[in-house]
KOLGURO-562092 format. One record per residue (C-alpha): x, y, z; residue in three letters. Coordinates in steps of 0.2 Angstrom, whole numbers, plus 5000, padded with zeros to 4 digits. Layout:
<vexmis>
XYZALA/...
</vexmis>
This chain:
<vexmis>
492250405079UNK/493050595083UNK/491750705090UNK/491750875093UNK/490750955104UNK/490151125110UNK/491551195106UNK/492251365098UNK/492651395082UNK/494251435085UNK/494351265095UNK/493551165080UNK/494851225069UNK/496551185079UNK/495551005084UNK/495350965067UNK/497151035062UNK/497650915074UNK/496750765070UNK/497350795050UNK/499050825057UNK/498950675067UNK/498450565054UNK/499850625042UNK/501350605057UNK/500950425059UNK/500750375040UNK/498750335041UNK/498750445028UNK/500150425014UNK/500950555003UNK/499650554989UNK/497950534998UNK/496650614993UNK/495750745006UNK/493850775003UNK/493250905015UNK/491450845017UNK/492050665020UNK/493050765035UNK/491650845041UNK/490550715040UNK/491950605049UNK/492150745063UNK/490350785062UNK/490950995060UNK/490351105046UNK/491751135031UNK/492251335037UNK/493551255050UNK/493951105040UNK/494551225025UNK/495351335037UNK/496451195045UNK/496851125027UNK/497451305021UNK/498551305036UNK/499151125033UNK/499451195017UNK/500751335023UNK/501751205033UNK/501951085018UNK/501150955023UNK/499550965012UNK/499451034993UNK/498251084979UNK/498350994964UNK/497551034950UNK/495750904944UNK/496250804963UNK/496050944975UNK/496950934994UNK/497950784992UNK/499450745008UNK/501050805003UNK/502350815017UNK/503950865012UNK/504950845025UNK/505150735043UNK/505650815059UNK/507550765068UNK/506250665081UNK/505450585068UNK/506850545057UNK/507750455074UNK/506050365078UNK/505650295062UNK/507750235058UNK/507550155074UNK/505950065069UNK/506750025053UNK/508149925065UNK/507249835075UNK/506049775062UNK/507549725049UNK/508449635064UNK/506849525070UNK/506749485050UNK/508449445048UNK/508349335065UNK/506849245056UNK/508049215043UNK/509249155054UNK/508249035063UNK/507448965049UNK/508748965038UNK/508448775032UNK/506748825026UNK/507648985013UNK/508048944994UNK/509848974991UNK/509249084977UNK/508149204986UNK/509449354988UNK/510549314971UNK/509449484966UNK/510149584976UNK/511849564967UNK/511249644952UNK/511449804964UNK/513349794960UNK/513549974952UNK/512450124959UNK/510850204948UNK/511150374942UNK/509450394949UNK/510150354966UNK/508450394974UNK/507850244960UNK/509150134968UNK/508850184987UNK/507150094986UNK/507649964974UNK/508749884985UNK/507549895000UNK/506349774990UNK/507449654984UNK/508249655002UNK/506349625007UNK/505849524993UNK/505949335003UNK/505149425019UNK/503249325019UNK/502549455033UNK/501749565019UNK/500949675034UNK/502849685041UNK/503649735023UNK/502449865020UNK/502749925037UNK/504749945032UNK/504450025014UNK/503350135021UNK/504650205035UNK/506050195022UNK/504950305009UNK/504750415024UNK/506450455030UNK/506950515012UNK/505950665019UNK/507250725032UNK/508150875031UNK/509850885033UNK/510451045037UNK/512251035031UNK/512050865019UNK/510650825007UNK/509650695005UNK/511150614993UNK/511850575009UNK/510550425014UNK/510750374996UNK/512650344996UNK/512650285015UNK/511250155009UNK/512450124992UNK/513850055004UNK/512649945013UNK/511949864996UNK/513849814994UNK/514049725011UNK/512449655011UNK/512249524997UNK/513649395001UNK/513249415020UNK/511649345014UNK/511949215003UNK/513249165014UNK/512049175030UNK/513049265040UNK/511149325046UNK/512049405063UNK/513449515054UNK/511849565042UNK/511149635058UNK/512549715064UNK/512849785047UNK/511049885046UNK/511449925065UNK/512950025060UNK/512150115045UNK/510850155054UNK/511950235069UNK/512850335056UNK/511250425048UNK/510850455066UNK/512550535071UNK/512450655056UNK/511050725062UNK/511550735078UNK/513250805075UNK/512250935065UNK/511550995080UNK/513151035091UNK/
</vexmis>
């Protein structure tokens, strides 16, 4: 339970900025969720004035918004560079450990399991709609739901990165090439080039942000 304590109002405000905030970095609350200020205040046991006074700042730095009959629902529109890097990295070492289960137990997959994926052949016009089509028929054999749902989740996120110098189309077409390399490692079981293969397209997102910087 998150306590607040003798403190000043100014103090209740940036404490309950921060636990918000907080909640929306690490994706305990997902783009969507709904924000009733008295369920806050009763959860940081603080009266509403500060509460509304952090929302309106969440607000301003886009990561909360006002929606018409729902009220103060999470929004964030966009990922910090750190966050971007943090979450692609999770995203690799997550796909690797799943595609070493694969590997390891490769007697117990049905030959048909990634056949789907080839239906991927030609990129979506909604290459957005493609983006996360592909991730769940990559993910569709993947038993681990608490796993999966930890990989769609980072995946939805890093859509929200902003690339100074390259829009988002970048991460679409860069994950286009890697739905063209991936289906026939797969069928084939060439689980460790499947791994490498993620490895290298997650290197290169991360060196187009970087480059950026210089």
């Amino acid at each position: 339970m998150f306590r607040m304590v003798r403190v000043r109002k100014g103090k209740t405000q940036k404490l309950v900025y921060e636990y918000v905030k907080k909640q929306i970095e690490t994706d305990t609350w997902l783009n969507g969720y709904h924000i009733v200020e008295q369920d806050l205040a009763n959860e940081l046991q603080v009266s509403r004035t500060p509460i509304r006074s952090a929302i309106d700042q969440l607000i301003d730095e886009k990561y909360l918004r006002k929606e018409a009959n729902r009220g103060v629902v999470v929004k964030k529109e966009r990922i910090s560079n750190k966050e971007f890097m943090e979450r692609t990295q999770l995203i690799e070492l997550l796909c690797s450990h799943y595609l070493f289960q694969l590997q390891i137990k490769e007697y117990l997959i049905d030959d048909q399991s990634f056949l789907p994926l080839e239906d991927l052949e030609k990129q979506s016009s909604d290459k957005e709609y493609h983006y996360d089509l592909f991730w769940r028929k990559f993910l569709s054999p993947l038993s681990n739901e608490l796993m999966k749902l930890t990989i769609l989740t980072q995946i939805a996120s890093i859509k929200l990165v902003d690339f100074p110098n390259v829009s988002v189309e970048f991460l679409y077409d860069e994950t286009y090439k890697l739905s063209q390399k991936l289906p026939m490692l797969l069928l084939e079981k060439k689980f460790e080039v499947a791994r490498k293969e993620i490895r290298v397209y997650i290197n290169r997102l991360n060196l187009e942000l970087i480059d950026q910087q210089i």
